[in-house]
Structures are given as structure tokens and as C-alpha cells.
C-alpha angles and dihedrals in degrees: 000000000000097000090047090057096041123133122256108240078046089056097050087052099054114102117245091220114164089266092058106050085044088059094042090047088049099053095055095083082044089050091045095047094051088050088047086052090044096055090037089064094036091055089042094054088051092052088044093055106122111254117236089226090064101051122085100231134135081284108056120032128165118249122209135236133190110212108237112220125283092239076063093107105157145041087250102050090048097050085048092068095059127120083006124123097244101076109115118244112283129255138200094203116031124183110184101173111226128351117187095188139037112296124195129223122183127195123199117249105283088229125217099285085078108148107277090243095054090040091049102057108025122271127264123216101213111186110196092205140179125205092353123155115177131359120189122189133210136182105226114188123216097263085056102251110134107240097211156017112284110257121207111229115280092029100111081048136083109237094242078057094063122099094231093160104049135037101269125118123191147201122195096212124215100247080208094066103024097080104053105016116075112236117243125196138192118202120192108192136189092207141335115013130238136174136162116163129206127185110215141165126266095242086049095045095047091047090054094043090056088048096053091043086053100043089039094051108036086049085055095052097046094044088060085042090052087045093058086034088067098035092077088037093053087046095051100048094035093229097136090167089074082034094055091041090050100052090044108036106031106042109029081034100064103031085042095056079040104065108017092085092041100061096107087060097056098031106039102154090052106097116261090245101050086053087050102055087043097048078049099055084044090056098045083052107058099027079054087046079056103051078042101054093049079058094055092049108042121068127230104248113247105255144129112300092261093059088041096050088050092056088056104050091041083054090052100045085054092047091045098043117020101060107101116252093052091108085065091088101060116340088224089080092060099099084058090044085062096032089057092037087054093039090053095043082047086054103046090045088060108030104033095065086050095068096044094097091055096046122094121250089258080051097055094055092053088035089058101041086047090049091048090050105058088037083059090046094055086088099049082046098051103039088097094069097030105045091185089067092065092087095046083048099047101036105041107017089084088056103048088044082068105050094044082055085045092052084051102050081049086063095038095054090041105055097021080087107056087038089060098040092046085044086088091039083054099048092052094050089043091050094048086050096055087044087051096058092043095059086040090055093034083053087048096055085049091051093048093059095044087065098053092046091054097043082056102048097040099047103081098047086050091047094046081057098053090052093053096048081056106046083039094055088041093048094234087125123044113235086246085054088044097044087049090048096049085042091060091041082052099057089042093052082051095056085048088052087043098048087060092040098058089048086077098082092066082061091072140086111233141158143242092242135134120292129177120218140113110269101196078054100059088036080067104039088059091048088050088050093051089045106141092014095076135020123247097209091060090052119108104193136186129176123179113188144098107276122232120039115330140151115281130181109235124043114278084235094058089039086057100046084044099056102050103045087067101033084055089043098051097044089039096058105008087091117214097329129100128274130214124208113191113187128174122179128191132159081249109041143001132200133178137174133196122190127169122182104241140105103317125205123297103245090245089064101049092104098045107065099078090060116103118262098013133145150159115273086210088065098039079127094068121080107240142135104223080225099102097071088041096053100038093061096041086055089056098040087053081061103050090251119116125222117207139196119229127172113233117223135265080015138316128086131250134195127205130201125199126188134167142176118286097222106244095024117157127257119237138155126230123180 
């Protein structure tokens, strides 16, 4: 925070050394972050201002209607009623459960002492509403005429005046009627019915209106830019659950709740009944997106199959019967519409904190905004069984709704952030990871055939022992017959010691240098090695190189190894024919081939006999490793030489080996 508040003639003295522009170079995601959070809150604070049409000032009051009865079936019949005795006491919030036709609702005339604000500028009929279709108005004078044609809502407004993105429908009112003609609606709903009216100003209105149009829409923006934002996220991370909740619950969430009320506006020559099955069917869909997407996110705990199974039909009651728009069907299902709807929000409130813990940081975001949301429903649920809750539900539903969207983009701005910058982070630990298994599965293959090579190679030495143990204890064999018999398994158990032993060599790094030996010498020594194992009179040799100690070009130790790999090799599986050995050794190149007269190798194999612990499936009768090809090249290669296969024609196999001088290797002597 000090540098960051530095002067500027300190800042221009202060040396740009390597640890500073690191630190500087480290603190810009840190930087970026802070400004994303910033703008986050900012933008928040802007979305949680309180709206003017939901305070009760001089310029918003709340107006009063009496519901007329449900045998009230016309115009007519309802005008009639009027000015009667009969009307029901009025209400300023009204919650009449579902409805599954038109119901009418009349308000006295409003009279001349109207609040200066509202008669000035000519008064606005706002209806906070839930699950409306369709509302038509009508003057009615006092001897029951009707006084004017009958207006759909938004009629009387623009369109660019119409709240499209909330749940507020509007009237502009004739000041010229309104204060001596009674107001008579008609309200055609798809559920459960909800009013609560409210008479504001036109400056009010139109203030609220723009801020509903700029909080609507920008949530719905962002909502389809959080949406991409975490596409990329959700890809790059693999978690398609969160992918899955993101591309069903924030965007056609929010533009689905949007428009479905909003279909009359758009569609006003389709008959009222034919927008309201389809708002209905809309809002079956992405309330059921919604209950969906909680099933995405959340895990099924890990329990026996019974608890399990019970999870899942508990997830698919809830899909089936909670979304809105279910009661469509027969109203008299409406009580197990709201049952299942309680019973799923009841779920989601326990369950779903449980599994916070186990849910990634992209989860507990969804995971929150899913849990707000139903805690915020609880109201609009219940309202069937608590009437005095309507008003809570209709008015302020809608708002909280907002902030609990605000508090997510919060969280979405502030750790987006850190999720993006850690995705690279991620992709390279995922693919070290999958590198890792490879090798490890790579290594266990190995293994498994180490252990069939040895099994193999050890299990006639132990069995030899064995034999003699028993011919020993039933005095079939004298102790001076048995020591020389376990004499013999033991050197064979020794030159299989000494076979892995001398593999090493191929495990470390070397250099085409100068090094000093006799070559004839070690030709010999590796002849002397093999004794008993080929036969000098099928050996074809040729050694071209100065004799006593001069200057080579590979290690005595890799040469070796080298040799009598080959030499065992050629003699082990070249059958009965000769075999030709052709080395040349210079301070600046060697080259050596081997080639026997066997069988050769079948052309599908000829890529294979370089891997460790392969071998022919035609010699398995043979005791081997598959390890010699494996560690001769390896020694080469360590060297920067190459060793080939090539076949040898009419049959037999040879190897070649290649090796030249590194420019600017090292000298060095080796006895």
C-alpha cells in the first residue's frame, strides 16, 4: 500500500531492479481484481437503491377495490352493482388464490381533493401484480353507464412507457373521469391471483419505470454476459455441472420471468386465453430450468442406495410439480402445486447448506443464489395459506429478487477474476496430472513385465534348488554332489545379478569425448565374459583400430555394455549359423555392426525391439530379460549416437551403431 501511494519524483527514483518489476508484475491481477470488486459494489449500490413506486410518499398512495363476486360474469352485471349495497368492503392488497376465470374489481371515484402532485399531472394507476394476464379498465359513472370504451392495460401508455422487465402494470387515468366515475377492472389470471394497487404521479412513475427498464435490462445483460463469462470458465475447469446451472437458471431465467407476463403487450390480437396457456407453458419451463439446474449442481450424498433413491424421487416430484403454471391443468390441483413447491424450497433450504463444503468455488455461488432465491419464494408460496403475506410476495418479491441477483453479480465480478487468471494454472496441473498417469501406467506395464521376466528367470535356479534339497534329505546325492550343485545355481543366480547390473549404465547421462583404452583388450574381455555362452569358431570379427592404449571415442564401460549385448543376443537367437561383428573406432566416430543368421525379426515387431522387457514370443524358451536391446541403445543415445535395426537378407537380424564427435566435448582419460 506504500508504494501505491508513493510520490511521483519517489517513484521515478526508485530503481527498476528484477524484484521489483516481479512485484510490480504480481500486483496487476491483484490491481484488476480490486477495480472488478469495486465496480461490482458500485453497480450493486446503484440496483439496491429504493424505488419511488414502492414508497408510500405524496406521490404514490395506495387506492383502494372491493372484488366483486365470482357469479359476476359481464361488463354489464358488474357496472350494475355500482353504487349498490352489496359491494364487499375494499382492500389495498388483495390475494385471491387461483382463479381459473376473469374476476372484477371496482374503486370509488377518487373525488376532487386528490394530492396536488397526482392532480397536476395527471394520475397513474400502477398494479404490482403476480401471475396476471391480462387487466382491462372501464369509467363507470354513478348511474352505471360505462363512460368509455374498455382499455387493455398499457393502452393509455407508450410502449417505452411500459414496465416490460418487472411486474408492474400501469393506467394512465383521464383526469376528466377519474374523479367522479368509479374505476372497473377485469383481471384475467393463469394461477394464483395477486393484486396490490398503487396511484402515482406521472414524473414518479416514469422515474420508476426507467429504473426498472435500467436495472431489468442491465440484469438481463449481464446475466447472458455472466453466463458466457463462465462458459469459458465452466470449459476450462471441466465442471459442467456449473456449466450446465449457468446456461439454464441465469439467463432463461431472467429473460423467462421477464417476458412471460408481458405476452398481451406484445400479442394483442391473440385472444387472452391462448397468451395465457402459453405464458403458462413458459412458466412451467424455466421454473422447471430452475428446479433442474439445483439438480445439476448439487451432488447426491454419498449414501446407501435407499437414501440415494429417495434424493432422486424427491428431485423429480419437485421437477414434475412445483414449476407455476401446473394448476393450469384443473384448479383443483392447486393445493399440490404449492405442497410440492413448499416441500422443494424446504429441501433446498436443508440439503442444499450441507453440501456447500463439498461444492467447488464456481458451485457455491450457484448454490447461494439458488438458496436466496427459494428463501425469498417462501412468501409467494405461502401466500395461499397466509393471506396477509400477498402483499409482502407481489410488492416486494420482484425487489428482493434483485438484490439477491445484485449480491450475485458481486460475487461473480469479485472472484471471476481469480477463477480466469488460476484457468491456466489449472490446465497445466490437469495436464501434469494426465502426464503423470501416463508415466505411472507406462512404469506399471514395465513392472509387470519385470516381474514376469524375473519369475521366469528365477524359477529354474529356485527349482534346481528344490531338487537338490530333496535328493540331499533322501540321500540320493552326497553333501560334496549337492555343494557343487548349489555352487553352479549360485553362479547362475550371480550372472543374473550381474546382467541387471550392467544395464545401469544405460541410466546415465555421458559424452562423446576422448578416452583413452585398448580396444583389442576390452574386445577380449567381452569374449572372455560371454565364454560358454558363443562359440568362437562361428564368430566373424573384425576390429579396426590402433592396438595398445589410444584415444576412442565412447567410455570403455558403455562399449562394453554395448558389445555384449549384441554379441549375447546374436549367438542366443541366430540359431546354428555364423555371426559377423564389424567395429571401427576413431577419436572422431565408431561404428559397429552385429548380424547372425537366424530368424530375424517379423516386420510388425520391428519397432518393438528397442522397448524394455520385450521379446519375441517365438524365443519365450529361451531365458532372457528383454532389457539388452533396450539398454544398449539407451547407452548410445546418452551419447548423442543412434543404433538401428536392419533385417539381413535371405534371413537373420543386424544392428548398427553410429556415433560421432559433439563439437566442443570435453577431453578426459580413462584407463
Amino acid at each position: 500500500m506504500r508504494d501505491a501511494a508513493m510520490s511521483e519524483p519517489e517513484q521515478t527514483m526508485t530503481p527498476l531492479t528484477s524484484a521489483s518489476m516481479q512485484s510490480q508484475t504480481r500486483r496487476m491481477p491483484r490491481l484488476g481484481r480490486d477495480r472488478n470488486r469495486r465496480i461490482g459494489i458500485w453497480f450493486a449500490l446503484l440496483l439496491l437503491l429504493p424505488s419511488p413506486s414502492t414508497a408510500w410518499t405524496v406521490s404514490s398512495v395506495p387506492i383502494a377495490f372491493s372484488v366483486l363476486p365470482e357469479h359476476v360474469q359481464s361488463w354489464e352485471a358488474a357496472a350494475a352493482l355500482i353504487g349498490s349495497d352489496h359491494l364487499p368492503p375494499a382492500r389495498v392488497d388483495i390475494h385471491l388464490g387461483h382463479q381459473p376465470g376473469a374476476r372484477w374489481f371496482v374503486a370509488a371515484p377518487l373525488g376532487r381533493d386528490l394530492v396536488p402532485p397526482l392532480a397536476s399531472s395527471g394520475p397513474i394507476l400502477s398494479l404490482n401484480v403476480a401471475n396476471l394476464d391480462l387487466v382491462e379498465l372501464a369509467y363507470v359513472a354513478s348511474d352505471g353507464r360505462l363512460a368509455s370504451p374498455r382499455l387493455r392495460t398499457g393502452d393509455t401508455l407508450a410502449l417505452g412507457q411500459r414496465d416490460v422487465i418487472g411486474a408492474t402494470l400501469a393506467f394512465r387515468l383521464d383526469p376528466d373521469l377519474v374523479s367522479d366515475h368509479a374505476l372497473l377492472l377485469r383481471v384475467l389470471t393463469i394461477g394464483q391471483l395477486s393484486l396490490v394497487p398503487r396511484l402515482t404521479d406521472a414524473a414518479s412513475f416514469q422515474l420508476a419505470q426507467a429504473r426498472s427498464l435500467l436495472t431489468g435490462g442491465m440484469l438481463a445483460a449481464l446475466a447472458w454476459l455472466f453466463a458466457l463469462l463462465m462458459l469459458f470458465a465452466g470449459v476450462a475447469t471441466g465442471d459442467r455441472r456449473f456449466l450446465a446451472f449457468v446456461m439454464l437458471s441465469v439467463p432463461f431465467g431472467v429473460t423467462g420471468l421477464a417476458s412471460i407476463g408481458q405476452l398481451a403487450y406484445f400479442l394483442p390480437s391473440v385472444p387472452a386465453w391462448i397468451t395465457g396457456r402459453v405464458s403458462s407453458a413458459l412458466g412451467y419451463l424455466v421454473t422447471a430450468a430452475l428446479i433442474f439446474s439445483f439438480y445439476l449442481i448439487v451432488r447426491p450424498p454419498p449414501s446407501p442406495w435407499g437414501l440415494r433413491r429417495f434424493w432422486f424421487t424427491v428431485a423429480w416430484f419437485a421437477l414434475l410439480l412445483s414449476p407455476i403454471g401446473l394448476t393450469d391443468l384443473h384448479p383443483s390441483i392447486a393445493w399440490l402445486n404449492n405442497s410440492a413447491q413448499l416441500a422443494f424450497i424446504a429441501f433446498v433450504l436443508i440439503y442444499g447448506p450441507l453440501q456447500w463444503r463439498g461444492t467447488s468455488a464456481l458451485g457455491r455461488i450457484a448454490l447461494a443464489y439458488l438458496l436466496a432465491t427459494c428463501a425469498t419464494g417462501i412468501a409467494v408460496v405461502a401466500r395461499t395459506w397466509f393471506p396477509g403475506l400477498a402483499s409482502l410476495a407481489v410488492a416486494y418479491f420482484w425487489p428482493i429478487n434483485l438484490v439477491m441477483q445484485s449480491l450475485m453479480l458481486i460475487a461473480v465480478l469479485t472472484v471471476s477474476g481469480r477463477l480466469l487468471a488460476e484457468v491456466p494454472e489449472q490446465t497445466r496441473r490437469l495436464e501434469g496430472a494426465r502426464q503423470a498417469r501416463l508415466r505411472l501406467a507406462a512404469l506399471a506395464r514395465k513392472f509387470s513385465g519385470l516381474l514376469k521376466v524375473v519369475s521366469h528367470e528365477i524359477r529354474n535356479p529356485a527349482s534346481s534348488v528344490r531338487f537338490v534339497a530333496t535328493n540331499l534329505r533322501r540321500g540320493v546325492l552326497s553333501p560334496e554332489d549337492a555343494a557343487a550343485d548349489l555352487i553352479r545355481i549360485s553362479n547362475q543366480l550371480s550372472d543374473i545379478v550381474r546382467g541387471i547390473q550392467r544395464q545401469r549404465d544405460a541410466f546415465t547421462d555421458g559424452t562423446a569425448a576422448d578416452y583413452t583404452y585398448d580396444l583389442h583388450e576390452k574386445v577380449a574381455q567381452v569374449q572372455g565374459a560371454l565364454a560358454g555362452r558363443i562359440d568362437p569358431a562361428r564368430l566373424d570379427l573384425e576390429v579396426r583400430a590402433e592396438s595398445g592404449a589410444v584415444t576412442h571415442l565412447v567410455d570403455a564401460s558403455r562399449l562394453v555394455l554395448v558389445l555384449t549385448n549384441l554379441l549375447d543376443n546374436a549367438f542366443k537367437y541366430g540359431g546354428r549359423g555364423r555371426v559377423r561383428m564389424s567395429l571401427s573406432s576413431t577419436p572422431e566416430r565408431l561404428e559397429l555392426e552385429v548380424v547372425d543368421q537366424g530368424q530375424g525379426i517379423a516386420p510388425s515387431d520391428a519397432e518393438r525391439i528397442f522397448d524394455q522387457f520385450w521379446r519375441d514370443p517365438r524365443h519365450g524358451h529361451i531365458p532372457g530379460w528383454g532389457l539388452g536391446l533396450w539398454a544398449s541403445r539407451s547407452a548410445v543415445e546418452s551419447l548423442g549416437g543412434s543404433m538401428e535395426y536392419f533385417p539381413r537378407s535371405p534371413q537373420g537380424a543386424g544392428f548398427r551403431v553410429l556415433v560421432t564427435r559433439l563439437r566442443g566435448a570435453d577431453s578426459r582419460a580413462l584407463a
